[in-house]
The first five atom37 places (N, CA, C, CB, O) and aatype in JSON, in Angstrom:
{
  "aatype": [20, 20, 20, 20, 20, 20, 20, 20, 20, 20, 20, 20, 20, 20, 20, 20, 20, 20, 20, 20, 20, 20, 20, 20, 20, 20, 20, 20, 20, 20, 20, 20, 20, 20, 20, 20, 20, 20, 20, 20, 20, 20, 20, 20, 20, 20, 20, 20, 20, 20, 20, 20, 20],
  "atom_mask": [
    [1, 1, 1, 1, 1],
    [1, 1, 1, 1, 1],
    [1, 1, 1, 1, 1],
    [1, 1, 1, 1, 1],
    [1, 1, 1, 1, 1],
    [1, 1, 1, 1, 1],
    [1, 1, 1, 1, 1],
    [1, 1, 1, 1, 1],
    [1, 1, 1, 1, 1],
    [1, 1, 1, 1, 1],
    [1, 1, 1, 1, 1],
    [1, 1, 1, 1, 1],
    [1, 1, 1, 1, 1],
    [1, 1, 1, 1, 1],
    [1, 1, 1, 1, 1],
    [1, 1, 1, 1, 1],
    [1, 1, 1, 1, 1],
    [1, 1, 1, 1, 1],
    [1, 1, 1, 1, 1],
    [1, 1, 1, 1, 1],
    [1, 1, 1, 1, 1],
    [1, 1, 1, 1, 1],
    [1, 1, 1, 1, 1],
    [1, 1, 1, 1, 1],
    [1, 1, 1, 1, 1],
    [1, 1, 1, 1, 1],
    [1, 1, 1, 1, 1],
    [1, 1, 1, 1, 1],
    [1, 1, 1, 1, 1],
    [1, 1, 1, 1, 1],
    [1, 1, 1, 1, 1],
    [1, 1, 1, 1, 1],
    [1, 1, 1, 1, 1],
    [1, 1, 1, 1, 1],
    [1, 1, 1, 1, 1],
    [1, 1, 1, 1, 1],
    [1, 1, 1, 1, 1],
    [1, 1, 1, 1, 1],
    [1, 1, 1, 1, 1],
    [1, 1, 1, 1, 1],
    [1, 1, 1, 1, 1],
    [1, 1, 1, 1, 1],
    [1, 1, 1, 1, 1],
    [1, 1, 1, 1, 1],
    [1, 1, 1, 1, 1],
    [1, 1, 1, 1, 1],
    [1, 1, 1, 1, 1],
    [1, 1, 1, 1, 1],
    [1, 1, 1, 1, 1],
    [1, 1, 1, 1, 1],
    [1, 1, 1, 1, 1],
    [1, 1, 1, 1, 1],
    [1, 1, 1, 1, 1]
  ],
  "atom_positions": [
    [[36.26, 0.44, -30.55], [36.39, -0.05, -29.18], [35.7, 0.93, -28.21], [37.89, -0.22, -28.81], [34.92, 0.39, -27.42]],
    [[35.89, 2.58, -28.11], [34.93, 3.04, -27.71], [33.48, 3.16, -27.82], [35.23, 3.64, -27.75], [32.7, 3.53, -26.94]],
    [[33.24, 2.82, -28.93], [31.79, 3.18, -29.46], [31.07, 1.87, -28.54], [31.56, 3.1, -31.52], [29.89, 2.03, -28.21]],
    [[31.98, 0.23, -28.04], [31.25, -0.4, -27.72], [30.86, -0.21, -26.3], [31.59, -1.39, -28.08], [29.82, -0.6, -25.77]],
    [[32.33, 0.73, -25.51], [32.58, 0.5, -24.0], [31.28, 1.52, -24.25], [34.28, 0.92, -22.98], [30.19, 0.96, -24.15]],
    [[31.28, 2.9, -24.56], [29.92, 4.03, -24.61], [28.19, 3.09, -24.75], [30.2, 5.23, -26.44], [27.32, 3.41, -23.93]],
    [[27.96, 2.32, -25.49], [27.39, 1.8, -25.5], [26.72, 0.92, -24.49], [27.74, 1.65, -26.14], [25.56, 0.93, -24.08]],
    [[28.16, -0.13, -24.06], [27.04, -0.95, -22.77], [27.38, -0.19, -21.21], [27.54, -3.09, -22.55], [27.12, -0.59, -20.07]],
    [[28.12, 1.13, -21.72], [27.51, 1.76, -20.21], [26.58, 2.58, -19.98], [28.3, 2.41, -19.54], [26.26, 3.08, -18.91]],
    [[26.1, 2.72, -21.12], [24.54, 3.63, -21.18], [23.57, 2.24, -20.84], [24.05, 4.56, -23.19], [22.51, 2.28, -20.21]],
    [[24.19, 1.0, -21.43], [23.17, 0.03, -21.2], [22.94, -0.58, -20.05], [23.3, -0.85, -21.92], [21.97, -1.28, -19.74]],
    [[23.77, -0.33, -19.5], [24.4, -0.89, -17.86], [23.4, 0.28, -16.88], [26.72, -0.53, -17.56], [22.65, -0.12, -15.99]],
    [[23.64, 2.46, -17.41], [23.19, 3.14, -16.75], [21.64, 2.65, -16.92], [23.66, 4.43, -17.01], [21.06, 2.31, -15.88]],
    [[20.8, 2.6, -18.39], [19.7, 2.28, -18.76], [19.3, 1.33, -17.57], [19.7, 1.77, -20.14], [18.4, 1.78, -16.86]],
    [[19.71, 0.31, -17.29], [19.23, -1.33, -16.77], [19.29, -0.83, -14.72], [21.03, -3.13, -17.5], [18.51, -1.3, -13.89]],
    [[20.57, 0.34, -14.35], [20.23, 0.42, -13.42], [19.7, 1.38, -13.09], [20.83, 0.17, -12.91], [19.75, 1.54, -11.87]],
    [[19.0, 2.39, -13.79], [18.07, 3.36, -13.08], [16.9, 2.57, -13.78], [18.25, 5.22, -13.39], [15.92, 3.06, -13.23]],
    [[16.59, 1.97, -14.35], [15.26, 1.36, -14.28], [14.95, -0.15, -12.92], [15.1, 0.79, -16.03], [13.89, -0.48, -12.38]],
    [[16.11, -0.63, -12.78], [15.71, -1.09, -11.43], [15.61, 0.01, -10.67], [16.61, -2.06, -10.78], [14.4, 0.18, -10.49]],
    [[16.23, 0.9, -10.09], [16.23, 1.71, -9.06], [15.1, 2.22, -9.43], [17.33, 2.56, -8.81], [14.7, 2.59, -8.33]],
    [[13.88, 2.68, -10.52], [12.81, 3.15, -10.74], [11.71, 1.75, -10.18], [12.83, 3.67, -12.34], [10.74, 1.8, -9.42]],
    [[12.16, 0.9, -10.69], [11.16, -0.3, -10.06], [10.71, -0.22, -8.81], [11.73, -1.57, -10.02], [9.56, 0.04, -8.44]],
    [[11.77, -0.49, -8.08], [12.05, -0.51, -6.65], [11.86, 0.82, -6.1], [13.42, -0.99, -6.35], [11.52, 0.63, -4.93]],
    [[11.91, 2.29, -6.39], [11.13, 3.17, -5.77], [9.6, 2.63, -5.88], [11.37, 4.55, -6.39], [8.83, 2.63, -4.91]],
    [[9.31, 2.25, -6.95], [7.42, 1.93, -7.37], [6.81, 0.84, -6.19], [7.16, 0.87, -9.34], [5.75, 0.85, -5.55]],
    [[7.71, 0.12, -6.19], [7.37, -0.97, -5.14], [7.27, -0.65, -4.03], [8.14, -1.92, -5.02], [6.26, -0.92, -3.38]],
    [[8.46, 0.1, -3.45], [8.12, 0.62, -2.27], [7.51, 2.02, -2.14], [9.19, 0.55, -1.58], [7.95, 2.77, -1.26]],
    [[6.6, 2.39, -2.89], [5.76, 3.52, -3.03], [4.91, 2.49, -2.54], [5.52, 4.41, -4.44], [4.86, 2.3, -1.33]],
    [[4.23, 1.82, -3.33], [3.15, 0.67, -3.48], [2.93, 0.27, -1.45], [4.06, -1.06, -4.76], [2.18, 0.53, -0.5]],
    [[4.09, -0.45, -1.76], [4.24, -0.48, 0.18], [3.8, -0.37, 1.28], [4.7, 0.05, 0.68], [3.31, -1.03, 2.2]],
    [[4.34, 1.45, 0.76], [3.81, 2.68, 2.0], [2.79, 2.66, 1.79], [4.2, 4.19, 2.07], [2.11, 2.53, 2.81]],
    [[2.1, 2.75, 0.62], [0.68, 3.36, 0.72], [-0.36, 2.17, 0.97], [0.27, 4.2, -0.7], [-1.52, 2.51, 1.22]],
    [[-0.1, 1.03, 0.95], [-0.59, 0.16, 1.34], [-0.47, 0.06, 3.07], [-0.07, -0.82, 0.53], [-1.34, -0.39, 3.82]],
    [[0.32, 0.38, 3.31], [0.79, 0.08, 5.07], [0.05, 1.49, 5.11], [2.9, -0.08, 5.79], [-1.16, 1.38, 5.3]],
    [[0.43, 2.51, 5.0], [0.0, 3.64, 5.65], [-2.04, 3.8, 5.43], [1.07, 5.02, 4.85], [-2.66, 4.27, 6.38]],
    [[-2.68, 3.43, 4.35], [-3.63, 3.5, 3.76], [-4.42, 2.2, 5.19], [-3.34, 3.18, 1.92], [-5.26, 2.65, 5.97]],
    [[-4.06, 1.03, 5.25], [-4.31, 0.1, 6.78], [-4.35, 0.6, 8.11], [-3.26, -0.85, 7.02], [-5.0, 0.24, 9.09]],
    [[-3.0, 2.07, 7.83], [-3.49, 2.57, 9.54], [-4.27, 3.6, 9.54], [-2.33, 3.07, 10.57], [-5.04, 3.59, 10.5]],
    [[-4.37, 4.51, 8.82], [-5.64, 5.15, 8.79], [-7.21, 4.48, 8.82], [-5.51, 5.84, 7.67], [-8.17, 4.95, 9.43]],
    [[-7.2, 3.3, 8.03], [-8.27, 2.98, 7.87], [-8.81, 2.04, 9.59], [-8.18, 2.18, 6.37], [-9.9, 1.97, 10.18]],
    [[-7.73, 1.6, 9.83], [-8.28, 0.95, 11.32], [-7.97, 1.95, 12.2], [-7.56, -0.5, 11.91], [-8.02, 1.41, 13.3]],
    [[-7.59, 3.51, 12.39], [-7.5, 4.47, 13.04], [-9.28, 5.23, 12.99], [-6.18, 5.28, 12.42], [-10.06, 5.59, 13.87]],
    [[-9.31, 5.21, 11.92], [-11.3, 5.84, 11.66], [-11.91, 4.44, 12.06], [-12.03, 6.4, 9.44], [-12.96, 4.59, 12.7]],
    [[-11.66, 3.51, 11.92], [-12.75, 2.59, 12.42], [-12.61, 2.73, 14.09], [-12.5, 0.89, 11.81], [-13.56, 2.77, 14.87]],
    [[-11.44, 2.78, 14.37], [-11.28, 2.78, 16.17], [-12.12, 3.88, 16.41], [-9.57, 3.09, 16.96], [-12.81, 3.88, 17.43]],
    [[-12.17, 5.03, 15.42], [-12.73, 6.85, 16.34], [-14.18, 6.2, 15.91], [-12.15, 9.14, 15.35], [-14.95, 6.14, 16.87]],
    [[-14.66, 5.76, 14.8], [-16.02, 5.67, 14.53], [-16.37, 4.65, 15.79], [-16.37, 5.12, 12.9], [-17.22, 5.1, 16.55]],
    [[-15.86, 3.36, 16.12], [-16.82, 2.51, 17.62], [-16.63, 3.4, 18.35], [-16.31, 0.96, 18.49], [-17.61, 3.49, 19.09]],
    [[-15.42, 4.64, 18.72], [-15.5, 5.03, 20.35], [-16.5, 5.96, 20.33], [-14.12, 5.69, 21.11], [-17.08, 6.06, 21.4]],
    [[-16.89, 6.71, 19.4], [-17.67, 7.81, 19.36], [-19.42, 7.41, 19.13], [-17.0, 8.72, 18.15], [-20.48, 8.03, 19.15]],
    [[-18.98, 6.05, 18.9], [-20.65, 5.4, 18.64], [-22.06, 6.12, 19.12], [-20.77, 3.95, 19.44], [-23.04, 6.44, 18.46]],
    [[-21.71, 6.26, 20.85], [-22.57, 6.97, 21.56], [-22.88, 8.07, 21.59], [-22.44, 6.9, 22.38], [-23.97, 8.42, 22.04]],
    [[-21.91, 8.99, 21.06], [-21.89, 10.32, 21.36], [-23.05, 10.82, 20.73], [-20.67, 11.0, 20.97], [-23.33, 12.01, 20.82]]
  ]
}
């Protein structure tokens, strides 16, 4: 009876730190997607203003 409760709570810990690993990945993915968009239209804004210089 222990050997089964030991069992599906490693399987239970297994199942929820691999969602909680998912879901950090995803929202890694996210940020760097959102953050990677404002840099990139931040250098395009400095590259037109500086056009003239």
């Amino acid at each position: 009876m222990l050997k089964n409760k030991l069992k599906r709570a490693v399987r239970d810990l297994l199942l929820l730190s691999g969602g909680l690993a998912l879901l950090l990945l995803l929202l890694n993915v996210v940020i760097n997607l959102y953050v990677g968009h404002l840099f990139k239209k931040q250098i395009d804004d400095f590259e037109r203003n500086s056009a003239g210089v």
